[in-house]
N, C-alpha and C positions, 0 to 999 in steps of 0.2 A: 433488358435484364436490369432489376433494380439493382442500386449502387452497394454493397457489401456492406459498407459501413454504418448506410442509414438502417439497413436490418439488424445491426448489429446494436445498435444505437436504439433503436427502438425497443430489442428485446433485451437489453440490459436494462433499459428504463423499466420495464412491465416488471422483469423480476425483483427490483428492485422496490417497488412499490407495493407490490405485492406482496412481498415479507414484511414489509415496514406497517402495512394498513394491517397484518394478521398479528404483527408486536402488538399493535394498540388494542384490537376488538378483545383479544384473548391473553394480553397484559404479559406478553413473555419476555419482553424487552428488560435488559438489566440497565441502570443509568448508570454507566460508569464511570461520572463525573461526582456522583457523589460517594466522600468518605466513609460515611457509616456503612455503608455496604460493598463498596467494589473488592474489598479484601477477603469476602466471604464467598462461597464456593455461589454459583448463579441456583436462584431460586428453584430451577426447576432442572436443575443437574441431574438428579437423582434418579428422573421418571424422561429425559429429554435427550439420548445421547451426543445430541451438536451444542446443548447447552454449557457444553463444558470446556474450559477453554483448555484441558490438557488431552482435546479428542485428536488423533492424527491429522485432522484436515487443517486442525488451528496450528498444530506443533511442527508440523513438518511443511505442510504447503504455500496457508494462508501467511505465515510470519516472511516466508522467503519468498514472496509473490515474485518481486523483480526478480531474483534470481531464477528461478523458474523460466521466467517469460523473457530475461534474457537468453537463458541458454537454448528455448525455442527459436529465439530468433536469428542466434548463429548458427544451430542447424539448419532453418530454411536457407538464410544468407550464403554457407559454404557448398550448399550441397545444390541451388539454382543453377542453372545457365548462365554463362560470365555477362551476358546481354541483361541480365535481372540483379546483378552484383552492382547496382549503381549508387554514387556516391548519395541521393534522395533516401535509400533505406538508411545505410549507417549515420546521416545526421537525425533520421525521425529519432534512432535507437537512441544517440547523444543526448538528442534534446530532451526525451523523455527518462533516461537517466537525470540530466542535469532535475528535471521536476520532482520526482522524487527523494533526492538527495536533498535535495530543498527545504522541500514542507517535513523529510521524516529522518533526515540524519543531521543536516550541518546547514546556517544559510551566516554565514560570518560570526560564529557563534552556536547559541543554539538554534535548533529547526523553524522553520515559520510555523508549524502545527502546536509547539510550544509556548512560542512566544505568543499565540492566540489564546491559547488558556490562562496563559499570565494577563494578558491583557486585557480579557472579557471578567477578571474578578478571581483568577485560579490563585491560588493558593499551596504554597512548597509543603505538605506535613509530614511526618513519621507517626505511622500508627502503636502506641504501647500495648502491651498483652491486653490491658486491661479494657481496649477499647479506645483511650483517652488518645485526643490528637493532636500531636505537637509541630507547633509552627514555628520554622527552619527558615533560613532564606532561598529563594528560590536559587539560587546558584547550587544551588546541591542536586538539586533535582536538576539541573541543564547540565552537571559534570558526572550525574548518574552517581555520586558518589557517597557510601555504606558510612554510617555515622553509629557513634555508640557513647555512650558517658566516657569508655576511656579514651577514645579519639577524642572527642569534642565535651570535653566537660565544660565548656561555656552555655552550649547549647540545651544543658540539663543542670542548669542551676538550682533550678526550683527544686528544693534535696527532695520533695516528697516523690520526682521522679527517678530518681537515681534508681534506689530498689526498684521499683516496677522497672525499668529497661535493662539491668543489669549489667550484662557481657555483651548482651542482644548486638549482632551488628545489623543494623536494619537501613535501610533503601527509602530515602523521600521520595514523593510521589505529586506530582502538581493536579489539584484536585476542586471542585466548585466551579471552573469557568468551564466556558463553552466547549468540549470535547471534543472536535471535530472526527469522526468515522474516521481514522486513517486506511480501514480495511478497504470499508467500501470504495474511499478513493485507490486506493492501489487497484484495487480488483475493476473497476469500472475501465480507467485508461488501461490497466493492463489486456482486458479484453477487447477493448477499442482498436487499441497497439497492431494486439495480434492478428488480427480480420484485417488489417491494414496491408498490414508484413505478407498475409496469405493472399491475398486478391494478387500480390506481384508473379503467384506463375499458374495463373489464369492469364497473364497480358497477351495480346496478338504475337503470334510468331514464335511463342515459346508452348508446342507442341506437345514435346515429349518428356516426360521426366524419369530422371533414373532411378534406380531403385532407394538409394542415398535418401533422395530426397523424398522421394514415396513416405518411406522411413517417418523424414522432419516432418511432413505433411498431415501425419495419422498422429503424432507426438503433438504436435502443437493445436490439433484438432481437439486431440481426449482433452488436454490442456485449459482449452478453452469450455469446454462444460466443464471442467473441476473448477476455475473460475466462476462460472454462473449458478453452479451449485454453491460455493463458498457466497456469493452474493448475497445469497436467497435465505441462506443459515445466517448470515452479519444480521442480517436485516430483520430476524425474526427473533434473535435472540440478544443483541449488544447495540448498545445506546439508545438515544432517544429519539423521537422521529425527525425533530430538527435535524439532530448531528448527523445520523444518517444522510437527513435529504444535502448539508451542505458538504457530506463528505460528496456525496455523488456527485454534484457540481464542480468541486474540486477535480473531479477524475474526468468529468467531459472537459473543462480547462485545462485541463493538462493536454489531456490529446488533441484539442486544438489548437495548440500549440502547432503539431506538426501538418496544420494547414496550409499552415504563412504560405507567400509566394515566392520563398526563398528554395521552398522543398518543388517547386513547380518548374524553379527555371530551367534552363539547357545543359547548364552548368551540374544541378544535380541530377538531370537525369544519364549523367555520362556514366560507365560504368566505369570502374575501380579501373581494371585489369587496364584499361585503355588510356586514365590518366598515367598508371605506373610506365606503361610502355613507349606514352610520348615523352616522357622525362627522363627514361633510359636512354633514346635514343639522341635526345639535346646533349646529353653528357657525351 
């Protein structure tokens, strides 16, 4: 029986590639790295319904990917046989939290996905009504933080902006460098994740499952095509084939992550219940 993963692995690749080569032939791809356009609704919004990034797949799913594929993976996790509750699934789940948190929340500071658009040439701006795009320091954009003439009237000295920005409280945005696909990196390891997490009660000896988990099993399954669908829409619709391709790589790095041979030893494959129980009984 081929290994779960390398199918998994494979056809996230195909889908992936496959949206990305359909962005190019048929030019649906939005660059979201450039200013002059990522503030405007996507080109083919209008006639495309997954073009648009306020469609339920983007607002409610794809934004809270981890959270999703987290809370699939404490259903499978509580609802298993205490024999498949082993300490190897909750360090995979840590590690690939710690990865994510990483590259798209916090890495001593701001994110490494950030700090890569600063550093390939990105640039902090606030876009004015008018179009005109004003460059900020980028510390505004790493503290997320809404700037306007009366907060910051340093930063709109030049009076002929004052009018044009007004009261506006507006949001920088780090823009021109290299934009790496955050999507598709989440959705890629997320999907990896998940085929990982599920191959655990296929393992020898764990027969029967109860309905609990029947449950996690059908959840984390639809789950997992709402992921390769959401893939397939990134890929066809948002960034550029690069950023794409190097978000994708980001997402098989992450999941191999939870290769190392630290996830293999004896040590994690003990289960939980059985570390708590020989420590209750030393006390």
């Amino acid at each position: 029986m081929p290994d779960a993963r390398i199918t998994a692995f494979t056809i996230t690749t195909l889908v992936v590639a496959v949206g990305t080569l359909y962005s190019v032939v048929y030019a649906t791809y939005l660059d979201t790295s450039n200013p002059a356009i990522t503030s405007l609704p996507h080109h083919l919004a209008a006639t495309d319904y997954f073009a648009s990034k306020t469609n339920p797949l983007n607002v409610y799913f794809i934004k809270y990917a981890w959270a999703w594929t987290s809370l699939a993976f404490f259903a499978l996790f509580v609802t298993s046989p205490e024999k498949a509750q082993t300490w190897e699934r909750v360090g995979k789940w840590l590690a690939e939290t710690g990865v994510w948190m990483v590259f798209t929340s916090w890495f001593f500071g701001p994110a490494l996905l950030e700090r890569l658009i600063a550093a390939s040439g990105g640039e902090c701006v606030v876009q004015l009504p008018s179009g005109y795009l004003l460059s900020v320091p980028d510390e505004y954009c790493y503290t997320k933080s809404s700037i306007s003439p009366a907060s910051h009237p340093s930063l709109f000295a030049a009076s002929l902006l004052v009018p044009e920005a007004g009261d506006l409280n507006m949001k920088p945005r780090l823009r021109r460098g290299h934009d790496v696909s955050g999507h598709v990196f989440l959705l890629v390891m997320s999907t990896l994740f998940l085929v990982d997490q599920l191959r655990a009660s296929f393992r020898p000896g764990i027969m029967r499952w109860s309905d609990p988990h029947k449950y996690a099993m059908a959840f984390s399954t639809t789950l997992l095509a709402v992921w390769l669908f959401a893939s397939y829409t990134t890929s066809v619709y948002f960034h550029t084939p690069f950023e794409k391709f190097t978000g994708y790589l980001l997402g098989v790095a992450g999941f191999a992550i939870t290769l190392a041979p630290i996830f293999n030893s004896p040590e994690a494959k003990t289960p939980v219940s059985s570390t708590v129980d020989a420590k209750a009984h030393e006390s």
